[in-house]
N, C-alpha and C positions, 0 to 999 in steps of 0.2 A: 478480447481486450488486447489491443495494442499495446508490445513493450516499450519502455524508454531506451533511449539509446543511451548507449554507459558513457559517451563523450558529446557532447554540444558543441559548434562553433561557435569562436568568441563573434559578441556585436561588429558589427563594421565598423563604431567611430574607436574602439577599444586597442591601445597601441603597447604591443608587449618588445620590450627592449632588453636585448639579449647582454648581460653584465658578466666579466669575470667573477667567479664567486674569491677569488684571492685575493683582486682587486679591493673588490668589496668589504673583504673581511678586511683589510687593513684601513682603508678608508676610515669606516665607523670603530673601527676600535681606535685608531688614533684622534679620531674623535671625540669620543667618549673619554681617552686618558687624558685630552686637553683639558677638556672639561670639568674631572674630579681634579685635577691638579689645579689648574687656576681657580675653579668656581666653589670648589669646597673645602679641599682637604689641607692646603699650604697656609701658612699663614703671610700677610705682607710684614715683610722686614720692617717698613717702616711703623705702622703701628702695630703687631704686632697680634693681629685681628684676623680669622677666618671669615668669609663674605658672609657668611651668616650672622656671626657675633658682630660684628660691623654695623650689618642693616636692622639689629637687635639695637641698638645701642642707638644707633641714628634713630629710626621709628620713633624708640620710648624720648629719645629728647623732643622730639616734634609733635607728641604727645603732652608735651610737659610734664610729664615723670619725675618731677627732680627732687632730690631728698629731702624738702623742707613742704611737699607735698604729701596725700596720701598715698596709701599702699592702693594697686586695683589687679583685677585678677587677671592672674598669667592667662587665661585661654583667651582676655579681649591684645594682650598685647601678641598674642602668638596670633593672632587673627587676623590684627594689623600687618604683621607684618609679615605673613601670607599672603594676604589681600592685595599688597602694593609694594612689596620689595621683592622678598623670597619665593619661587616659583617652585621649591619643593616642599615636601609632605612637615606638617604640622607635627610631628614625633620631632623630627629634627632639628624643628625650631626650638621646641622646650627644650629637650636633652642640653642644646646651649648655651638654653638662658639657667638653666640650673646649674650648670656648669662654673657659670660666671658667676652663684649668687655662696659658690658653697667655701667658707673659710677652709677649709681643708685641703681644696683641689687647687685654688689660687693665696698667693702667696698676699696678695690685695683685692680682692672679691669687688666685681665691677656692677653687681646688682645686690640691692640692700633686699630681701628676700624674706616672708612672711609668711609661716606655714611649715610644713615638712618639706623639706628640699632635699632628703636622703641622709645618708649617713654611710661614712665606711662600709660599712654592712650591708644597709639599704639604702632602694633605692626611694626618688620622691612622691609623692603623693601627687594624684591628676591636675592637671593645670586647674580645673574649675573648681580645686582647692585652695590654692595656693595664690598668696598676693605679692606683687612684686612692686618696684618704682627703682630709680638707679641711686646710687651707692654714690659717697662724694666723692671716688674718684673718678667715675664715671664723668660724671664734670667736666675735668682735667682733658678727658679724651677726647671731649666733644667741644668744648672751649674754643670760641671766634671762629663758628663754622661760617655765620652770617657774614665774617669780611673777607669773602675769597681767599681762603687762606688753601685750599682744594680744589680741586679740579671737579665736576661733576658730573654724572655719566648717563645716560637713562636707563629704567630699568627694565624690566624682562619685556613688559607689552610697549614700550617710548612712551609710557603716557606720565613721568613722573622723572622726577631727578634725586638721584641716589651720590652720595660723597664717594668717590674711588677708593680715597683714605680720610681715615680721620687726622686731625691736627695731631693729637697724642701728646700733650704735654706730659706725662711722663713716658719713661722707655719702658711699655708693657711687654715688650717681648722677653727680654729678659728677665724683669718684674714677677711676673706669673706663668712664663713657660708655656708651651704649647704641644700638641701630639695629635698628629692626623696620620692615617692611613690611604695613599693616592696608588697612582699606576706607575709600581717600578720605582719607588721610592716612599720614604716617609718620613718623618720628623718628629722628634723626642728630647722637649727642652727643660731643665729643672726650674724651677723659682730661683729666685736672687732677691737679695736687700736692697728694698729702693733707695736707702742713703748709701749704700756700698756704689751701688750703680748711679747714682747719681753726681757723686764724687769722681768717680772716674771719668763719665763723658763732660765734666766740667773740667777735669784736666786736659782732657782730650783734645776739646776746646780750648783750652788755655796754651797746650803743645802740641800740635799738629802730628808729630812727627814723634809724638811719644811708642816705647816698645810695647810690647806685652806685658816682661816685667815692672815697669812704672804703671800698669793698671790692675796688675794681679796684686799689688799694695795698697789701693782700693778696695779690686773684688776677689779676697782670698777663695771663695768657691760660692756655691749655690746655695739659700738659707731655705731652708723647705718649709712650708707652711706650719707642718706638726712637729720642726724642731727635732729631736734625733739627733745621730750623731753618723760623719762621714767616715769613713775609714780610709784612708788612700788617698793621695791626693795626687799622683802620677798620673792618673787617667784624666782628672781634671784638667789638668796642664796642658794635658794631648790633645784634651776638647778645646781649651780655649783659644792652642795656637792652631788645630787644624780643623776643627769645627764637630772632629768624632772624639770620643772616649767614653770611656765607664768609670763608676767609681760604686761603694758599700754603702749602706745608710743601714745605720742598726739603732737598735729601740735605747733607750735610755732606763737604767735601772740600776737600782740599789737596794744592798741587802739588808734587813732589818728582823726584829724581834717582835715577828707579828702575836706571839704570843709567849708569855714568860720561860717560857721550856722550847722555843721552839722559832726558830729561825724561817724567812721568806724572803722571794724573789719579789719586787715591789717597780713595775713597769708602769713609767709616768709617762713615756713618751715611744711611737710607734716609727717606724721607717715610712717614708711619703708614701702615702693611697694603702697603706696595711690598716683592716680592722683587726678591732681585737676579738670578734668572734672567730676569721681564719686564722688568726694564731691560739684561740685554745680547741680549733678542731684539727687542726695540727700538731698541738702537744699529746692531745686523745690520740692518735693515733699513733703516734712516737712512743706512747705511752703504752697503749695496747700491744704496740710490734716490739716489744723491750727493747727499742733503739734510745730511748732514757728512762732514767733507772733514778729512785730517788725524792719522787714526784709524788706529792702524799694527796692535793687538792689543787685547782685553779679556780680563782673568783672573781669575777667582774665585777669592780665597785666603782664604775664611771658613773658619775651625774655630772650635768650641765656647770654646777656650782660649783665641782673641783675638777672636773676634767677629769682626763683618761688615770685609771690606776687598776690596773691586774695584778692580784695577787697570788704566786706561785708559793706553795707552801711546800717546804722541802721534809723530807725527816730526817729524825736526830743523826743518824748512823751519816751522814751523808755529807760531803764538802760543797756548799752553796755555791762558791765561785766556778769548781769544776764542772756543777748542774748547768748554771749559767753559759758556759762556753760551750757546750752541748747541743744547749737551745739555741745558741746563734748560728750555730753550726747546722741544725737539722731542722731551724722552722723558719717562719716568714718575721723573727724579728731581729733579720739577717739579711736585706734584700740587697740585687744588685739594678740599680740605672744605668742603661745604655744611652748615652748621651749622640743625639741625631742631628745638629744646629741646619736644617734643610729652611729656606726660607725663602720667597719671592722677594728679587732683586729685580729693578725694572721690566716686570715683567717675566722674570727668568728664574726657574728655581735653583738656589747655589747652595755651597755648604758652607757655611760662615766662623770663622772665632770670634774672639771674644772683640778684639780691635776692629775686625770688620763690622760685627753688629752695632758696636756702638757709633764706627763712621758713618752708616747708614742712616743710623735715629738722628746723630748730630746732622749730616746735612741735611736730612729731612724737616728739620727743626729750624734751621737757616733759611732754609725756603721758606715755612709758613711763616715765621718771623718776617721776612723780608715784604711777602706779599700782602701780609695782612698791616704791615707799616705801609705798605705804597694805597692801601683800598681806605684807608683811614686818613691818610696824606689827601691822597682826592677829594675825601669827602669834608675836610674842614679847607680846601680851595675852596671846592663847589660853594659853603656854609659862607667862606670869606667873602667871597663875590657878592653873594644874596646882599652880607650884614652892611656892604659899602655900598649897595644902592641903594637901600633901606634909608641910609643917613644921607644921604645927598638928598632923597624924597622928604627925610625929614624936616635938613635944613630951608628948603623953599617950598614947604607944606602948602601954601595958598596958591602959589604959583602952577605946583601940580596939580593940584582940583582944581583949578580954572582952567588948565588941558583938559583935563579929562573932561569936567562940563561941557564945554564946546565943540567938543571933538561928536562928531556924527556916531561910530560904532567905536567898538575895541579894539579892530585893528587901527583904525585911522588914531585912535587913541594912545597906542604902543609904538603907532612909528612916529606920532607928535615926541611922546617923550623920548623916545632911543636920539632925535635929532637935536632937542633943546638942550638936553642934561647928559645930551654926552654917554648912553645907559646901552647896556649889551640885550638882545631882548630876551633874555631869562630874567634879570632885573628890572626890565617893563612888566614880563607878565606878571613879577612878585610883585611888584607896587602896584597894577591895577587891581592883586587881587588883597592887597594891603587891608585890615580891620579898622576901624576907627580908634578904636581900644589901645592899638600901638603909637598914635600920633599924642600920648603923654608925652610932658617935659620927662617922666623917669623912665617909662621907653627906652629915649634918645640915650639916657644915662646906662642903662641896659644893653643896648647895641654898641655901644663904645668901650665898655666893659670886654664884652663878649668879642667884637675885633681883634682887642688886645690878647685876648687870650687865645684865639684862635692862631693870631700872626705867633707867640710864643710857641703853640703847639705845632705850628708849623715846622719852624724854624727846627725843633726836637725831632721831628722823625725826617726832615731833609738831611740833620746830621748824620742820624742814622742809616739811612741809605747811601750816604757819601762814605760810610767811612766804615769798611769788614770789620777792621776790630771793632767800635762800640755797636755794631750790631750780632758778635760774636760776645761780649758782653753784657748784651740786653739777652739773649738766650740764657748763658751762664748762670745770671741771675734769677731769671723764671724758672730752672733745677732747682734753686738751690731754693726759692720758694715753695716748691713743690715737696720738697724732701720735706723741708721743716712741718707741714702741712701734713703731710700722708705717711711719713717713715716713721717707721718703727723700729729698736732692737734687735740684734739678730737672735734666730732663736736657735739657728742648730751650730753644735759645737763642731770644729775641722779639725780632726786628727791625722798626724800622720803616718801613726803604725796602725798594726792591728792588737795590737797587745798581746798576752800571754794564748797559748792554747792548750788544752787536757783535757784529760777521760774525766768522769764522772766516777769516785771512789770515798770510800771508807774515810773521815778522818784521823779516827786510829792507827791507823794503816800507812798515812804520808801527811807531808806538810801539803802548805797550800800549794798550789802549783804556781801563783806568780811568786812566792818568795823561792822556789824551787829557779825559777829564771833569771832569776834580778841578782846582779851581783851587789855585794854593800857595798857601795862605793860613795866620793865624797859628791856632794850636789847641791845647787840652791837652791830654794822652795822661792816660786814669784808670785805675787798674786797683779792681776793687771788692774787700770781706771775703771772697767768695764765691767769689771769680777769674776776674772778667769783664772784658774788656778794651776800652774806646770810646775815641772821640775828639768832643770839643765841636763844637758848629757855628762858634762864633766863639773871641774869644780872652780872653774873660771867664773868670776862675780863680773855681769855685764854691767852691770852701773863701773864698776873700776876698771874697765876695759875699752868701753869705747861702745861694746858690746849692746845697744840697746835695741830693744823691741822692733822690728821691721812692721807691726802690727800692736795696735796699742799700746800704754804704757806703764809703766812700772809703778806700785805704791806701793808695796811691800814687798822685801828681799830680804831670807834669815839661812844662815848656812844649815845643811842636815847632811842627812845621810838615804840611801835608797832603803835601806830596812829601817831607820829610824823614824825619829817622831818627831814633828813641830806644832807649836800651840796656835788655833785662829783665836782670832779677837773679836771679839763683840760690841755692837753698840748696847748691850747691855751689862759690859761690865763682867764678861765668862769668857774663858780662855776653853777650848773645845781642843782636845787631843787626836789630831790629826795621824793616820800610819802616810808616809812620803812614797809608799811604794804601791798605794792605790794612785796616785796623783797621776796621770801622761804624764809622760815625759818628751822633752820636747827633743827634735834629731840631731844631732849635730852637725854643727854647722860653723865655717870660720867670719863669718860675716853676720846680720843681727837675726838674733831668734827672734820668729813670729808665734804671739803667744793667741795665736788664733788656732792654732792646735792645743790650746787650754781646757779645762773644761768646769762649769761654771760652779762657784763656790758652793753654792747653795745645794749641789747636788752631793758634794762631800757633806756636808755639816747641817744638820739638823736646828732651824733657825723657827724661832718663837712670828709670830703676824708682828709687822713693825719694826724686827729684830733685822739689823745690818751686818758684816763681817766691815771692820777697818782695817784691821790689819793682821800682822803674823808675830809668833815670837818663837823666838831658837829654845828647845827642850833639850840643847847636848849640856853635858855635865861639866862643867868646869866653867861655863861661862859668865864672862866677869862684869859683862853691863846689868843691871837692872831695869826691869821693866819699867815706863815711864807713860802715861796715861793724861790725857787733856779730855775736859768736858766740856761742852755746849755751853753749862753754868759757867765754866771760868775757873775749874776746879782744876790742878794738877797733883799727882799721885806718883813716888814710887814704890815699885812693891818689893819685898824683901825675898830671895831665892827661893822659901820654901813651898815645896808642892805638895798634895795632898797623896802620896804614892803612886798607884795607879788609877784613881780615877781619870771618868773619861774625862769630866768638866770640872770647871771651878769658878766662884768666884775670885776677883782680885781687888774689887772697888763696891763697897757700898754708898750707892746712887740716893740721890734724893729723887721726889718724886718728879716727874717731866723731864730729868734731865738725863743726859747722854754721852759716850763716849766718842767722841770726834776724830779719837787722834792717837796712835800709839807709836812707842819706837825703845831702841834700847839704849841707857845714855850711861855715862861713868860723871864722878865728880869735874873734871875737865870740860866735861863735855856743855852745850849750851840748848835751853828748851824755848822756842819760840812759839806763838799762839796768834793766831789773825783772827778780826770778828768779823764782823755780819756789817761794819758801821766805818770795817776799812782802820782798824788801828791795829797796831802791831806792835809786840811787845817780846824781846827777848834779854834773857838771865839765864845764870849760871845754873846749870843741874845740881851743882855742890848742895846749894841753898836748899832743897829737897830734900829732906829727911826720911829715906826710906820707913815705910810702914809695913805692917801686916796686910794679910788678905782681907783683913774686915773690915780697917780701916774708909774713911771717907777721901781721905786727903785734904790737900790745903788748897787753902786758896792760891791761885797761879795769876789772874788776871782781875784788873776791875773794870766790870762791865757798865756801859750807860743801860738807860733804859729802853727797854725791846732789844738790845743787842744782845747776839749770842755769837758765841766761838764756833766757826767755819773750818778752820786748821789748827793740826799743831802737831809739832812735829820736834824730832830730835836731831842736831845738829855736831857731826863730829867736832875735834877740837882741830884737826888737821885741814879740818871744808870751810871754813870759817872765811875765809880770806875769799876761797872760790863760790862758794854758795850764792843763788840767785834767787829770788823770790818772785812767785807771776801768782795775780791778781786777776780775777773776771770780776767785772759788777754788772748788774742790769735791773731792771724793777722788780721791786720784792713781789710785785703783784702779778707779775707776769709769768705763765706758764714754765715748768721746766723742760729744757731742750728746744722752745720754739722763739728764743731770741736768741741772736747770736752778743748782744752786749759790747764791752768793752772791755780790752787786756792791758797788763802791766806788766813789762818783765822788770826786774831792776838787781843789782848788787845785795844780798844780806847788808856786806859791809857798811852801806850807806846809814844803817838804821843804826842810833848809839843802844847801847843795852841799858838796862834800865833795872829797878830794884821788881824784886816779885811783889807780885797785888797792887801793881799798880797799873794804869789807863796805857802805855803806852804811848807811840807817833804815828801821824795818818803815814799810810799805806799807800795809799791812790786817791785823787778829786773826781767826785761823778760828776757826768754827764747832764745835761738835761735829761729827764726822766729815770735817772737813776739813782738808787737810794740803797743800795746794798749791794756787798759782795757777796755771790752765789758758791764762786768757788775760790778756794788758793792752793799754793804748795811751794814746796821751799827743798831742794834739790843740791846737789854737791855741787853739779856745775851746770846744766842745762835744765829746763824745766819743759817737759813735751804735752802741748795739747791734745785730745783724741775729741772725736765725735763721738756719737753713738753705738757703732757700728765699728770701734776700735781706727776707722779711718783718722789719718795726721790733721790736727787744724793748724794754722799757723798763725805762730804768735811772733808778736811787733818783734820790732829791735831793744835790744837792751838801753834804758831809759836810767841814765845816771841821775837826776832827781829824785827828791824823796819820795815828794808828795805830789806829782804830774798827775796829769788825768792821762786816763787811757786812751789805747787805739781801738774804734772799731774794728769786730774782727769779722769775717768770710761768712764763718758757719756758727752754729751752736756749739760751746763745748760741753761733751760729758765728764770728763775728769782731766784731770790732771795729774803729772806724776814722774 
C-alpha cells in the first residue's frame, strides 16, 4: 500500500498572499476596537442610547408597542429585532431590554415590563417568559420620527432603514445614566432628576453662556433610582466641570425599638445597584471574622407593598449608632461611584461635564425642532396648493366636467385644465382624481375653512424658522412639558460631610460618639418647601441675613442648639421631640446655604399614613412666644408653655374630625396671625385676641369659611415685618392634578390688606383666571417670598403687584412650595 505524502500541493487556481502578521494584528484589532466603540459599547450624547437599546426602542415603536397597547413576549421582540436591526447574538438584545425595563437600574425605565425582569439579587426570567411593550416615556424618545426629524441609516444587510438617533425629547443621558465597557476606555454615568435636569438645559437655553455654577443650582448632584444618600459632594463637582469624579452613596437607615427590650438597625433604602441579600452576606461574614461585634440577627422584611426594609438587630450591651458606622465602613451599604461621563460626540468619543452634556442634548434638540418645523412647513404648502385648486375646481364645477368630458384621455384632460384655470399639474391630477362626494355646497365650506387654517399654520412655523429665539422657545417649552409629564421628586438626599465616625462599644462604657464630636454650640433648625430638614453651621438666622436657601426654601426656622432639642409639627396636631444633633448639618458657607444637603423629614420622625410635618417649634427654655396653630377648618389655637417632661410626643390641639393643622408659628401679643383659604380670602388680626389655651384644648375660631372652602396658609407675622412682609398666592383648578399645572401667581405687600376682627370672612387675595377656581398654595414672608419646584429648583415669581385684589401672572413651571 502506497503512503500519503505528509505535504500536497496547493491547486493551481489557489492564490496564498504573504501578509505581515504585525500588520495584521493591528489592522483587525483596530478594527474590532472601532467597532465595540461605536457599535456597542458608547452611548450617543445626543440621546443618550447604545445602538442596541436604540434599534430596541425603534423596532418596538414600529411594532406598535405603545403603552395603551398590550404587553407581547420579549422573545418575539428580541426576534424582531435580530431579524432586521441587530446583527448580534440574542442574549444581548434581552440583557438591554431588561435593562431598560428595570426601575432600579434607570432612574425613568424606558420599557413598561411584565413578568420577572430580575432583581438586585437576580437576575430575569427567559424572554419566552416575560412580556414587554414601551413605557410612556419611551414615547417621548421616539416622538415625530415620521417628520425627518433624523437622519436614517441602513442596517447591517441595506435592506431596511434604521434612525442614527432618536429625537429624545427628554435628555436620557443624564436621566438614566449609562455604563458600557469598549476598547481602551469606558463610561459610568449616574441617574439624575428629570426636572432637575430639565430645569437646567431650559436655562441653558434661556443663557447661552451660562457657568457650571448657575446649573449646579438646578442639578445639585445625581438622584439614583433607589434613593440613598450621597456623601461628598467634591467629587461631584470634579465630575461635572471635567467630566471624571467619584463620590459615596450609603443606605438610608434609622434606629428603632424593634422590640420593647431591644433596639435595631432598620435599612429602607440601599446604595444604587446594592441588593440586600450582598449586604447580609456581608454582614455574615463581618460577623463570623469578629470585624463587627454586636450584631444579634438580620431580617429581610422587603415586600412589593412596602419596599426594601432589613432589619439589623443589635444587643443590649451595644451603641447602635457606633454598630451602624461600622457597617458603613465594612459592607456594601457604603459604596463608592466612579463617575466616567465618555460619550459619542459626532462621531467621536469625548469626556464630557455637566455644561457640555446638556449643550449637546440642547443643540440636538434645536436641530430636531428645527427640522421637523421645516418637514411640517412643507407639507401644509404641499396641503395648501392642493386646497386652492380644489376651490378654483369648485368654483366652475360645470365648466371642469365639460373639459374633462370632451377631452379624449387624461392627459389631454390635465393639460386642458393646467391651461384654462390657470392649475400647476399636481392640482390637475388632484382634481381629475376629485370624488363626486366633495362637489357639496359644505365641501367648498370645508376647503375654505381648512385654507385658512392652513395659511395661519403656516405663517406659525415660518416665524419659527425665522426667528432663533422663538424657536429656542418652542424647545424650552416641550422640557418643560415633558418634565411636568414624566418627573418626579428626588429621591436621594446630598450630603455634604460624612458625618460622625467609631468603633463599635459598650454603652456603659462611653457616650454616643456623635455627641462625643459635636460641640453644643448655637444653631438654626430649617426645615425646606420640599421637606428637608438641616441644621446651620453657626448661629446666623438666614431669613435675617439676606442668607437664603441656594436650593429650596425655607418654611420653618426655630433657634436650637447642636446637643439640644426642637419640636416638629404635625398635621395631626403632635409636636414630635426632635435631638438637633442627628439633623446634617449644613457646611459653612458666606453666601446661601443649599438645603439639598438636608435630609428628608420623614426619615427623622415617625409619621402616621396621611400624617404631614408643617412645621418646627423652639424647645429652649425661656422662650417667650407661644405656639400658634391655624386649621384647614378655620380654627386658631394658642398653646400655653407647658410640656409634658420628657416625652417624646404630644399633643397640643384637639382636632375635629377631617380637619387639619395647616399652619404653625410662634407669635407674642404684638405680634399679628394671618390665614388664606382655598377661595382666595385673606384675613389678618392681632395674636393678642388669642387667648392661650391648654394642650387639650380645640381652639377658636380664627376665620369664617364659605362653603367647600378651606384654609391653605397661616402663618405668624412679627410685629417688626409688618410693614415689609409680602404675601404670594398660586391658584389653578381645584380639579387638576398636583405638580402638573403651573397656574397663576401673586406677589403683593401684607400691608395692602386692612386687618380685620377674628372670625370673620376677610378681603379677596387674588381674581382667578379662567379655569380657575382655588388657591393650591400661599405664604406670607418677612420680606421676599421664594418659589421651588419639585425638585427644590427656583420658580419665578411675577413682580410685586400693589393691588389687592389683581388676578395673577401665569407662571413657567409648577410650584411645589412656597416659603
Amino acid at each position: 500500500m502506497a503512503r500519503r505524502p505528509s505535504a500536497e500541493p496547493p491547486p493551481q487556481d489557489t492564490k496564498i498572499v504573504d501578509v505581515d502578521v504585525s500588520t495584521e494584528m493591528q489592522t483587525s484589532f483596530l478594527e474590532y476596537a472601532y467597532s465595540v466603540i461605536y457599535s456597542r459599547a458608547l452611548p450617543d450624547a445626543r440621546d443618550g442610547l447604545k445602538p442596541v437599546q436604540r434599534r430596541i426602542l425603534y423596532q418596538m415603536a414600529d411594532m406598535g408597542l405603545r403603552p395603551d397597547r398590550g404587553h407581547v413576549k420579549s422573545a418575539r421582540v428580541v426576534g424582531e429585532v435580530m431579524g432586521k436591526l441587530h446583527p448580534h447574538g440574542d442574549t444581548a438584545i434581552y440583557d438591554a431590554l431588561v435593562r431598560m425595563a428595570q426601575p432600579f437600574t434607570l432612574r425613568l425605565p424606558l420599557i413598561d415590563g411584565h413578568g420577572n425582569f430580575g432583581s438586585l439579587d437576580d437576575g430575569p426570567a427567559a424572554p419566552r417568559y416575560t412580556e414587554a411593550r414601551l413605557a410612556p416615556a419611551a414615547m417621548v424618545m421616539t416622538g415625530d420620527l415620521d417628520s425627518d426629524t433624523v437622519d436614517l441609516v441602513p442596517n447591517y444587510d441595506n435592506s431596511l432603514k434604521q434612525p442614527e438617533v432618536l429625537p429624545a425629547a427628554l435628555p436620557n443621558l443624564l436621566v438614566n445614566g449609562a455604563s458600557g465597557i469598549a476598547v481602551g476606555m469606558a463610561t459610568n454615568m449616574p441617574p439624575h432628576n428629570l426636572i432637575e435636569v430639565v430645569a437646567a438645559a431650559r436655562h441653558l437655553i434661556e443663557h447661552p453662556d451660562a457657568d457650571l455654577e448657575a446649573l449646579m443650582r438646578f442639578v445639585p448632584g445625581p438622584d439614583l433610582p433607589g434613593g440613598g444618600k450621597i456623601i461628598g459632594l467634591e467629587g461631584i463637582r470634579d465630575a461635572y466641570a471635567t467630566g471624571r469624579g467619584s463620590f459615596r452613596t450609603r443606605a438610608t437607615a434609622r434606629i428603632e425599638n424593634i422590640t420593647p427590650r431591644r433596639k435595631g438597625i432598620v435599612v429602607t433604602e440601599l446604595p444604587y445597584l446594592v441588593g440586600p441579600e450582598r449586604v447580609i452576606d456581608k454582614i455574615k461574614d463581618a460577623v463570623v471574622a469578629k470585624k463587627i461585634q454586636g450584631i444579634a440577627n438580620v431580617t429581610d422584611l422587603t415586600d412589593h407593598q412596602n419596599g426594601l426594609r432589613l432589619v439589623i438587630e443589635i444587643k443590649n450591651a451595644f451603641n447602635p449608632e457606633a454598630v451602624l458606622t461600622e457597617l458603613y465602613r465594612l459592607t456594601p451599604m457604603e459604596e463608592s461611584f466612579g463617575i466616567n461621563n465618555v460619550a459619542l460626540v459626532e462621531g467621536q468619543p469625548r469626556t464630557l461635564g455637566l455644561r457640555e452634556l446638556l449643550q449637546v442634548y440642547v443643540a440636538h434638540r434645536i436641530d430636531v425642532v428645527r427640522r421637523r418645523t421645516s418637514y411640517r412647513l412643507g407639507k401644509r404648502r404641499d396641503r395648501l396648493h392642493l386646497v386652492e385648486g380644489l376651490l378654483i375646481a369648485i368654483a366652475d364645477i360645470d365648466e371642469v366636467i365639460a373639459v374633462i368630458r370632451s377631452s379624449d384621455d387624461a392627459e389631454t384632460a390635465r393639460s386642458r385644465l393646467m391651461t384654462i384655470f390657470d392649475l400647476t399639474q399636481l392640482q390637475a391630477e388632484y382634481i381629475l382624481e376629485l370624488r363626486l362626494r366633495r362637489l357639496t355646497k359644505f365641501s367648498r365650506i370645508e376647503l375654505e375653512t381648512e385654507r385658512d387654517e392652513l395659511k395661519r399654520e403656516i405663517e406659525e412655523l415660518e416665524a419659527i424658522l425665522g426667528d432663533e429665539a422663538l424657536l429656542r422657545t418652542v424647545v424650552s417649552d416641550e422640557l418643560a412639558d415633558v418634565a411636568a409629564a414624566h418627573g418626579t421628586p428626588r429621591r436621594t438626599v446630598l450630603l455634604e460631610s460624612n458625618g460622625g465616625t467609631a468603633t463599635a462599644a459598650t454603652a456603659s462604657r462611653r457616650k454616643s460618639p456623635v455627641d462625643l464630636e459635636v460641640a453644643d454650640t448655637p444653631c438654626w433648625l430649617l426645615l425646606s418647601a420640599t421637606g428637608l430638614l438641616a441644621r446651620t453651621a453657626d448661629d446666623r438666622e438666614p431669613a435675617r441675613e439676606g442668607r437664603r436657601s441656594a436650593h429650596d426654601a425655607i418654611v420653618g426656622i426655630v433657634a436650637a442648639s447642636t446637643r439640644g432639642e426642637a419640636g416638629v409639627v404635625t398635621s395631626r396636631g403632635r409636636v414630635v421631640r426632635l435631638s438637633v444633633v442627628e439633623v446634617p448639618g449644613l457646611p459653612p458657607t458666606d453666601g446661601p446655604p443649599s438645603l439639598s444637603g438636608g435630609v428628608p423629614v420623614q426619615e427623622m420622625v415617625m409619621l402616621e399614613p396621611g400624617e404631614r410635618v408643617v412645621g418646627l417649634v423652639s424647645l429652649l427654655d425661656g422662650e417667650e412666644r407661644t405656639l400658634t396653630l391655624g386649621t384647614a377648618g378655620g380654627t386658631v389655637k394658642r398653646v400655653t408653655a407647658d410640656r409634658p417632661g420628657r416625652a417624646d410626643e404630644w399633643e397640643v390641639i384637639s382636632l375635629k374630625d377631617g380637619d387639619e393643622v395647616v399652619g404653625v408659628g410662634a407669635a407674642t401679643d404684638e405680634d399679628e396671625i394671618v390665614f388664606i383659604t382655598s377661595d382666595a380670602q385673606l384675613l389678618r388680626f392681632s395674636a393678642g385676641v388669642v387667648r392661650p389655651q391648654g394642650r387639650g384644648a380645640g381652639g377658636m375660631a380664627g376665620i369664617r369659611l364659605s362653603d367647600g372652602a378651606r384654609v391653605v396658609h397661616m402663618s405668624v407675622v412679627r410685629a417688626a415685618d409688618l410693614e415689609s412682609a409680602m404675601v404670594a398666592t398660586v391658584a389653578a383648578a381645584s380639579d387638576a392634578l398636583p405638580g402638573t399645572v403651573p397656574g397663576s401667581a401673586k406677589t403683593t405687600p401684607l400691608a395692602v390688606y386692612p386687618g380685620k376682627g377674628r372670625s370673620t370672612a376677610g378681603v379677596r387675595v387674588q381674581r382667578f383666571l379662567r379655569g380657575e377656581d382655588a388657591l393650591y398654595a400661599a405664604a406670607v414672608a418677612p420680606q421676599q417670598v421664594r418659589a421651588v419646584g419639585a425638585g427644590g429648583q427656583p420658580v419665578e415669581l411675577p413682580e410685586v403687584d400693589e393691588r389687592r385684589d389683581a388676578s395673577g401672572t401665569t407662571l413657567a413651571a409648577p410650584v411645589a412650595g412656597l416659603g
